[in-house]
Structures are given as C-alpha cells and as structure tokens.
C-alpha positions in Angstrom: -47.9 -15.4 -56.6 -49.0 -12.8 -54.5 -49.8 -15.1 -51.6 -45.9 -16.5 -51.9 -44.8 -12.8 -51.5 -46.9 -11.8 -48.8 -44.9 -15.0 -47.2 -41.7 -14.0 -48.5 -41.7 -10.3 -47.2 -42.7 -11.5 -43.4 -40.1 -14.2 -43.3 -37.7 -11.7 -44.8 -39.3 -8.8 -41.8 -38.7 -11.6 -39.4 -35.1 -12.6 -40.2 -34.4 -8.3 -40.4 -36.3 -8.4 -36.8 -34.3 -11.7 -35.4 -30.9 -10.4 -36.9 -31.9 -6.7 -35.2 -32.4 -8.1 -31.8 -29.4 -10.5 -32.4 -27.1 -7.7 -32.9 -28.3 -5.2 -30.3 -28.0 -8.6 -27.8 -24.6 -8.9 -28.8 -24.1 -5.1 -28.7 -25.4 -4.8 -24.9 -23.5 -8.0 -24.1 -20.1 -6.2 -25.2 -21.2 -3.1 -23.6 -21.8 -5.1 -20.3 -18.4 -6.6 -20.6 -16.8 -3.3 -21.4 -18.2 -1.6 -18.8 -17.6 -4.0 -16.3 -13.7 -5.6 -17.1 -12.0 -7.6 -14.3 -8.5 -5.7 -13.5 -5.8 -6.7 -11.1 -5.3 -4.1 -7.9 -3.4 -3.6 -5.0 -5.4 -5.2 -2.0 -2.0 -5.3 0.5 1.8 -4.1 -0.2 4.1 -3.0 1.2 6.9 -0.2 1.4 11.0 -1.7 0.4 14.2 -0.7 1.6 17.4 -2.3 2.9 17.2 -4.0 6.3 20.6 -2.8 8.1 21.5 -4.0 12.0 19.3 -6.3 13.7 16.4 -5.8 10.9 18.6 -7.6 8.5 17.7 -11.9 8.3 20.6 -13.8 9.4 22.0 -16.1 6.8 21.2 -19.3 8.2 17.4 -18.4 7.5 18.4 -17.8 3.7 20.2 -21.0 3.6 17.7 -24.0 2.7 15.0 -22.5 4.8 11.1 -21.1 4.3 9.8 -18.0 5.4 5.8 -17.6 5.9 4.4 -14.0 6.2 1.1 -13.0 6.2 -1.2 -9.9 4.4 -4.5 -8.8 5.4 -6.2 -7.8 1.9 -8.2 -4.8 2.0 -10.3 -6.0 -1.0 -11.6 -9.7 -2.0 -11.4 -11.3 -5.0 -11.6 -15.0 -6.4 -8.5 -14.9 -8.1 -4.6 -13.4 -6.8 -1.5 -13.0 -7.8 1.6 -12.0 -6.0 4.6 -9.6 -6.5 8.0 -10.5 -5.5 10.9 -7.5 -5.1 14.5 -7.4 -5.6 14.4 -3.9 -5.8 17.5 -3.2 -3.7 19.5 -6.2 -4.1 22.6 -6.0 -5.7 22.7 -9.7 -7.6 19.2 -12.0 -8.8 17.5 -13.2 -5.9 16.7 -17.1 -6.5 13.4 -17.9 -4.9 13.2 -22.1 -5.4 9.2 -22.7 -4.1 6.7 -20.3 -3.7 2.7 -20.6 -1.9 -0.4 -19.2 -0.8 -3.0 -19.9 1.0 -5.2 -18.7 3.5 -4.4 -17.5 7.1 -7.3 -18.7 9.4 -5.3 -17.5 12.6 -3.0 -15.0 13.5 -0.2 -15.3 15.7 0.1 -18.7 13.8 2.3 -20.3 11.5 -0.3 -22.5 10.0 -2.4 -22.1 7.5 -5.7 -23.6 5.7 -4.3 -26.8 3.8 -7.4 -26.9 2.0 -6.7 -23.7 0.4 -3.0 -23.9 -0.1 -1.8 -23.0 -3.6 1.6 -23.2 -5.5 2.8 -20.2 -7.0 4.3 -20.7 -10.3 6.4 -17.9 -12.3 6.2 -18.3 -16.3 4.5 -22.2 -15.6 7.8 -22.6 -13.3 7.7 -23.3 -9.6 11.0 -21.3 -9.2 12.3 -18.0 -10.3 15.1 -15.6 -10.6 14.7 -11.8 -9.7 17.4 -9.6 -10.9 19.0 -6.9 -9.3 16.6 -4.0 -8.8 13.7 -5.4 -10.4 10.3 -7.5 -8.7 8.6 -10.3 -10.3 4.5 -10.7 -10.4 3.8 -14.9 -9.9 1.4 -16.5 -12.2 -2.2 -15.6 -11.4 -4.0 -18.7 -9.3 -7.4 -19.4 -8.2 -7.7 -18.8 -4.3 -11.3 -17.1 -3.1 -10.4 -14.7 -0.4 -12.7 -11.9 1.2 -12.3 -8.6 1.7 -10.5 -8.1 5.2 -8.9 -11.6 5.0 -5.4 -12.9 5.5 -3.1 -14.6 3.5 -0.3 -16.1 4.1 2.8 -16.1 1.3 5.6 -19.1 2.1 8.8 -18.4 0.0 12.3 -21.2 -0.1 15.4 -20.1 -0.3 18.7 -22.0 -0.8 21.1 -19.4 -0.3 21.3 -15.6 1.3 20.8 -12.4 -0.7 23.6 -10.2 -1.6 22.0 -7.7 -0.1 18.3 -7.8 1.3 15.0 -6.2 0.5 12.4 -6.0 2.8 10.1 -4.1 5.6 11.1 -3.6 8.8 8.2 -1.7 9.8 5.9 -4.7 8.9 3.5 -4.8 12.6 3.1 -8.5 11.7 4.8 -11.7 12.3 6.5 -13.7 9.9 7.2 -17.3 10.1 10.7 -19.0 9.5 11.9 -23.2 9.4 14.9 -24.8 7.7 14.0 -26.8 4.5 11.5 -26.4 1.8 8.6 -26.5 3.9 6.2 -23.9 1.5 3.7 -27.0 0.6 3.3 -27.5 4.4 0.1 -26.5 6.4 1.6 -26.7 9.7 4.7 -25.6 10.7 5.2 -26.9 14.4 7.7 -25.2 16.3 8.5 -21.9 13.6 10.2 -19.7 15.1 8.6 -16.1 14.7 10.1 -12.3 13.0 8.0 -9.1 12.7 9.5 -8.2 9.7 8.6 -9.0 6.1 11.3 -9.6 3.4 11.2 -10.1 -0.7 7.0 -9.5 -0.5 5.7 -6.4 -2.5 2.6 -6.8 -3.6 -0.5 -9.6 -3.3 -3.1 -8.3 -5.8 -6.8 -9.6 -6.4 -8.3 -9.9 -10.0 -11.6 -7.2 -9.5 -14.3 -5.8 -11.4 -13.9 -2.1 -12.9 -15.5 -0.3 -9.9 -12.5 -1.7 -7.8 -9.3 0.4 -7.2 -6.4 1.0 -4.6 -5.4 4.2 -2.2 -1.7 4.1 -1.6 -1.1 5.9 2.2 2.2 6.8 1.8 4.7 8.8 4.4 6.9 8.1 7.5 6.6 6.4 10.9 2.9 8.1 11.9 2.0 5.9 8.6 4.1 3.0 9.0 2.2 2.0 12.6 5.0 3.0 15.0 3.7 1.2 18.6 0.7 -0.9 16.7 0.6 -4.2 18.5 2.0 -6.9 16.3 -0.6 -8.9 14.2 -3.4 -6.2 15.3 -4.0 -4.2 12.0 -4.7 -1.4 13.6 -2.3 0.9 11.5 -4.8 4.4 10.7 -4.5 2.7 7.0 -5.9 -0.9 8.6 -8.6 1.5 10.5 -9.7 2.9 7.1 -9.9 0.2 5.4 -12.4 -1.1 7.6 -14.4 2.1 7.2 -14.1 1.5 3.3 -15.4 -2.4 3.8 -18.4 -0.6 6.1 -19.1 1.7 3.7 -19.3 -0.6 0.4 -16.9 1.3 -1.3 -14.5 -1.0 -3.3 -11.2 0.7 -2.8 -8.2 -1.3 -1.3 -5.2 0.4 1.4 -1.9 -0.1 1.0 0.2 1.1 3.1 3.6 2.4 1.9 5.2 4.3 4.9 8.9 3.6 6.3 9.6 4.7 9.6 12.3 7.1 9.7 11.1 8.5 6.3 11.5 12.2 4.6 10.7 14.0 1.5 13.8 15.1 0.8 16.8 13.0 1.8 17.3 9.6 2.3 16.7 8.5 6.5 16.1 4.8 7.5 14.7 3.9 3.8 15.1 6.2 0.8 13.4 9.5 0.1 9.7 9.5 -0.9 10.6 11.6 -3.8 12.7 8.4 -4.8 10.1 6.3 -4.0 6.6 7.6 -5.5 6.9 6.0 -8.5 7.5 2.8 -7.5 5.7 2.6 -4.4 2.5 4.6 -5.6 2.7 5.0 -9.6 3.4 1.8 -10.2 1.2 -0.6 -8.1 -1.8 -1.8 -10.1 -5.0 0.0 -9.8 -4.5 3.1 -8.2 -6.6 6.1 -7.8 -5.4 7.9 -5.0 -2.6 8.5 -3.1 -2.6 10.2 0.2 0.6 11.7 1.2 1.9 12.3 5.1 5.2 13.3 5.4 7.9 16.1 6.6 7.7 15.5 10.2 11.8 14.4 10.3 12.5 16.6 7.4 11.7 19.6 9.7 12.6 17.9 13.4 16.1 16.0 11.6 17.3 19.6 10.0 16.5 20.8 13.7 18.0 18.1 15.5 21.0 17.6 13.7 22.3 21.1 11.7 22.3 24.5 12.9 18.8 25.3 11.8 19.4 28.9 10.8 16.1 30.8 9.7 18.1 30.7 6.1 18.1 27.3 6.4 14.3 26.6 7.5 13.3 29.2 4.6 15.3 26.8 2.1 13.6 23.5 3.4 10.1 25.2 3.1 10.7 26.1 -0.2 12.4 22.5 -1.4 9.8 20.5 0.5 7.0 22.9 -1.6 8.5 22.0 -5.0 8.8 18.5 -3.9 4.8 18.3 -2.8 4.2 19.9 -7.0 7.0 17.1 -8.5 4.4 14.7 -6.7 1.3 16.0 -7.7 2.7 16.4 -11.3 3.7 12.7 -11.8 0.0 11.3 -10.1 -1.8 13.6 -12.1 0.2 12.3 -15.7 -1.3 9.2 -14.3 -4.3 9.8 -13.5 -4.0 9.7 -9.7 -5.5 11.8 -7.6 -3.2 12.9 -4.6 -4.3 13.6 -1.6 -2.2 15.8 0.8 -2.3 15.5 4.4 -1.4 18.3 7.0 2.0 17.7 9.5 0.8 16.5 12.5 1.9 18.3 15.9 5.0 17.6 17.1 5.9 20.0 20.0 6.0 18.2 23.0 8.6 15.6 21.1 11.9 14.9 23.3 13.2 13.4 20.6 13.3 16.2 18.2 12.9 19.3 20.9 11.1 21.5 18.2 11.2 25.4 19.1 8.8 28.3 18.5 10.5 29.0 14.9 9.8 25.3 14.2 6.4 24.9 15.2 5.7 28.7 13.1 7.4 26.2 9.7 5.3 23.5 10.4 2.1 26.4 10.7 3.4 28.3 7.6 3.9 24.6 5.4 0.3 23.3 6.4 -1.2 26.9 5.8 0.3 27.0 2.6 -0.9 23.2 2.1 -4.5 23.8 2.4 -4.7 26.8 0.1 -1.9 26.2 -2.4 -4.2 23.9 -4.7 -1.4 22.1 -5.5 -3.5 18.7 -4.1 -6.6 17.3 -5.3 -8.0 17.1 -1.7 -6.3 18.4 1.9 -6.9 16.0 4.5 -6.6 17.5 7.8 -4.0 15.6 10.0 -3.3 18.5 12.0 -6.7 19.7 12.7 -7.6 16.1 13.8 -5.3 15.4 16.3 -4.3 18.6 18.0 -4.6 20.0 21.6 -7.7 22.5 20.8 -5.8 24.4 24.0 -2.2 23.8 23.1 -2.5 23.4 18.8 1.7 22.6 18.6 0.7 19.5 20.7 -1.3 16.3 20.3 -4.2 15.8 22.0 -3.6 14.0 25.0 -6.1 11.4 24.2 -4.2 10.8 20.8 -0.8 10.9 22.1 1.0 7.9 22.7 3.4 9.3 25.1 6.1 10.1 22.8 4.5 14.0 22.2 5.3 12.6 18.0 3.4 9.9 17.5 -0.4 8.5 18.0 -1.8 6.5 20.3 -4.3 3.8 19.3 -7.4 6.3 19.7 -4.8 9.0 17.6 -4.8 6.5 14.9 -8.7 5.8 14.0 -9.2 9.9 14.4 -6.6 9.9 11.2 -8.7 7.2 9.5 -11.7 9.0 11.0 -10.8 12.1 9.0 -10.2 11.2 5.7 -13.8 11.4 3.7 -14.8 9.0 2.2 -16.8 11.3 -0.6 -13.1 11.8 -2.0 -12.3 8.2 -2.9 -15.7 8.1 -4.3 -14.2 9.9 -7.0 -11.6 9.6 -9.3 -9.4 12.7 -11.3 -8.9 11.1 -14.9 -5.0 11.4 -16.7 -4.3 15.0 -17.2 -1.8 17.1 -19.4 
C-alpha cells in the first residue's frame, strides 16, 4: 500500500512537473509571438493630387490600355500588398486587372515573369474606387528585399473623371493599349515620368519594423533628381537606414510647389497630414520640411508688408503645433526640419526682411519644443560665409534648391539615434 503511494505521488509530481513546463512552453511561445507580430508598413508611397496641363494622362492611355510604374521599397518583406487612390476623383475609378512583380531593370518596361503576381481586391481581379477614397489589394506572396523595385501594372477601360496622381514621381512609368498587366515584356512601351492611381505598396514585417514619412515641398519631392536614379535626400536615407540595420522604411510625400498654408500645385500640407502621414500603415515618424513658397509666394506675389510677414509667421507657428498635435494623438513622433536658404533665388528675389523671417521662424523652431526632434536643414546646407545662401557645393544653380551633393548632406543630417526611438500615443 505504501509502495503503490510512493508510485502514485511521483507519477502525480511528474504530471504537476510535465503540465508546469507545458504551460510555461506555451506561455513563452505566446510571449514570443506577442512580442514579435508581423504588421503591414509603408515601404514606398507616394504624395496625391490632381495632374492639371501637360501632367495630366491623355485619354487614349485610359482607354483599353496598361500602365506599368515602378517603386523602390525601402524595407523587404515576403509578403505585399498595394494601395490604390481615388482620392481626388470626382466619380469611382474602375481599375479591370491589376499586377506585381519584380523590376530587375530600370529604364525598362519589363519585368521578372517568374515573379509576376495578380492582384486581386475582395478575391476579385477588378475593382471600383469611389470618389475620394483608395483601395488596399488583397495581400499576395511576392519575396522582395529591402532596396528593391517593383513594378505595379494597372488596366483601364475608360478615362477618369478627373485624375489622381504624382507628377513629381523622378521615375518612369510604362504605358501600352490593351490589357497587357499579365505580360513580362512589354516591347515597344512608350515611357511617362509620372505615376497615376498608386498610393501605397506595403510589406507584411515583424514588430521592430516601421515607416518615416518625409513630407514637404519641391526640396523633398527631388526637384532636378535624374529620372529612375533614387537619389531623392529621402532615397539617400534610406540607404543609410538599410546600412545601418535599422528597420525603418521612407516614404516620401512631398509635392513640388507645396505650402503649409494654402493650396499651390497640390493642396496644403495642413490638408494633407492626415492622409499622407497619419494614415499610412506603420508610422513612427514624420519629418516635416516646408514654408519655403509660403514665405517666397507671399513675397513674390502680394505686397509683403511687415504686417503681413508678422501674420504668416504667426499662422505658419500654429500650423507647425496643429501638426505636432494630431502625430502626437497618434503616437508619431514629428520631426521638424529648419527652412533651407533661399537668398540667392531669381525666382522668388527674397529681400533682407525675408531672409530675417526665415531666421526668426527657424530660431523659433529649434527652441519652441513644439517638435520631438529639430533637424537642421539650414545649418547643413548653408554658405558658412554668406548663411542666407546655399553652399555652393550644394546648390544646384537655382540659389533654391540642392544639388545632388546638397541632397545626401540633408540625408546626412538627420540622425539616425532619433528613429531608433519611438514617442508612444499621448493625451
């Protein structure tokens, strides 16, 4: 009896022991799984707006035709989805076929038919967008790295009622007539560096990964980048990120012509944050450049009185808090960069009182602690003799914006050590 037990109380000890390590298995595997959950983010996008003039597409590459355009993702990932926009059309956009796949070559219209992928939308290969809104395609598996470039081929039977795109997009896009998006090759495309309907490509990621939207006007958007060359301060950072190990992904939301304020070639980045910033998936930070033709457009174009510049100073203030306000209710760090020098500018002729503005804004930028982090524009591309100019060696000639060498000392100067961390949702 005793013996039996003795038995008894180790095979009970045993099971407690067995059941123990069962549970605290299972309890480290749900930890693990916790603490490392896949999540979609931003790896490219892209700033929208309506393309007037000659940025508009002509109708005949609406009707029954395929545009290709390509992305270079700033973070890899094994599985992708895509976001389609609408946002400033004024009827539902019918896209009838939708791929991906990879982009081997640029400069090319062809792509890797080994890789190519059908995008669905709700299990169906076509889709209607309506008015104002944008449309995320059905996840598919496509492995892509870090750096590479995708291309996105989109059919269309008939013209929008009024377009969404990019002008600004320092890449080529890809157009033939007829439903060609299942096609590798596309002999004889005829070529438009502009993108249209494309938002968004996002990569499934682990929890450590996360997005930085750049957003702001021309000196953001690439104005005199080389088509197809990615080097955009943005494109120049990312690689710097990639260098550095640090999984955060760039997109790049500037329109040239932007302001702060009032709309200019696209609408005002007040307008805009939320969409463009806000709501892309898995952002942390946002760094902000803008006010440039705010300041040079009230110049250029009004009287300019010193009533006038003390009113713009002040709006453009409130404006930077309204920003940091709605990132911080969603947990977004924003980043404020400094007005780059703009005084040697034929364009916008700047005089003493407007170069002492652009002083008095930036001063009040760095020690207003409105911004989670100043980033130092200014200091990084100005004449050390002449501060209310660029650097010669960073000016492209314009005396406004930079020159390739201008452009890495922007992605030169934002530390790294900042998108290490994150700010958490506040009050």
């Amino acid at each position: 009896m005793y013996v039996e037990t003795a038995i008894m109380k180790t095979i009970r000890s045993s099971m407690r022991h067995a059941a123990l390590a069962i549970c605290l298995l299972s309890t480290t595997m749900a930890d693990a799984a916790q603490s490392h959950p896949e999540h979609w983010v931003a790896a490219w996008g892209t700033a929208q707006m309506v393309p007037e003039g000659d940025n508009a597409l002509p109708g005949q590459h609406w009707r029954n035709a395929s545009l290709r355009q390509v992305a270079r993702l700033s973070l890899g990932g094994k599985r992708v989805r895509v976001r389609l926009s609408n946002a400033f059309g004024v009827a539902p956009l019918q896209v009838d076929a939708a791929s991906i796949a990879l982009a081997p070559k640029l400069g090319s219209a062809d792509v890797d038919g080994a890789t190519l992928r059908a995008l669905s939308f709700n299990g169906r290969s076509q889709v209607m967008i309506p008015a104002g809104a944008e449309f995320y395609s059905d996840p598919v598996d496509l492995a892509v790295g870090a750096g590479g470039d995708v291309a996105i081929s989109l059919h269309f039977s008939a013209e929008p009622a009024r377009q969404t795109g990019h002008p600004g997009s320092r890449s080529n896009s890809y157009l033939l007539p007829g439903n060609r998006v299942a096609d590798a090759a596309w002999p004889q495309a005829q070529s438009v560096p502009r993108w249209y309907v494309l938002s968004d490509v996002e990569v499934l990621a682990d929890a450590a990964s996360r997005a930085m939207v750049a957003i702001g006007d021309s000196i953001t958007d690439g104005y005199g980048v080389v088509n197809d060359s990615n080097t955009r301060w943005t494109d120049v950072l990312a690689t710097r990120l990639r260098a550095a190990n640090l999984p955060v992904g760039v997109v790049n939301a500037g329109i040239g012509g932007g302001r702060l304020l009032r709309d200019g070639l696209g609408p005002n980045l007040s307008a805009r944050f939320l969409r463009d910033v806000i709501g892309r998936a898995g952002v942390t930070h946002a760094l902000v450049l803008i006010g440039v033709n705010d300041m040079g457009g009230q110049h250029r174009n009004s009287p300019d009185t010193p009533a006038d510049r003390q009113r713009l100073l002040a709006d453009m203030q409130a404006a930077y808090r309204q920003l940091a306000d709605q990132a911080h209710a969603h947990g977004v760090c924003l980043l404020g960069a400094t007005i780059t020098p703009y005084a040697g500018s034929g364009y916008y002729h700047p005089e003493a009182e407007n170069e002492a503005d652009r002083v008095a804004l930036n001063d009040w930028m760095r020690s207003s602690g409105v911004f989670d982090h100043v980033v130092d524009f200014d200091a990084a591309l100005r004449d050390p003799a002449r501060p209310a100019h660029l650097d010669k060696a960073y000016d492209s000639g314009d005396g406004l914006h930079p020159s390739a060498a201008g452009y890495r000392a922007l992605a030169d100067a934002v530390p790294l050590q900042v998108l290490r961390q994150t700010c958490g949702s506040r009050p």
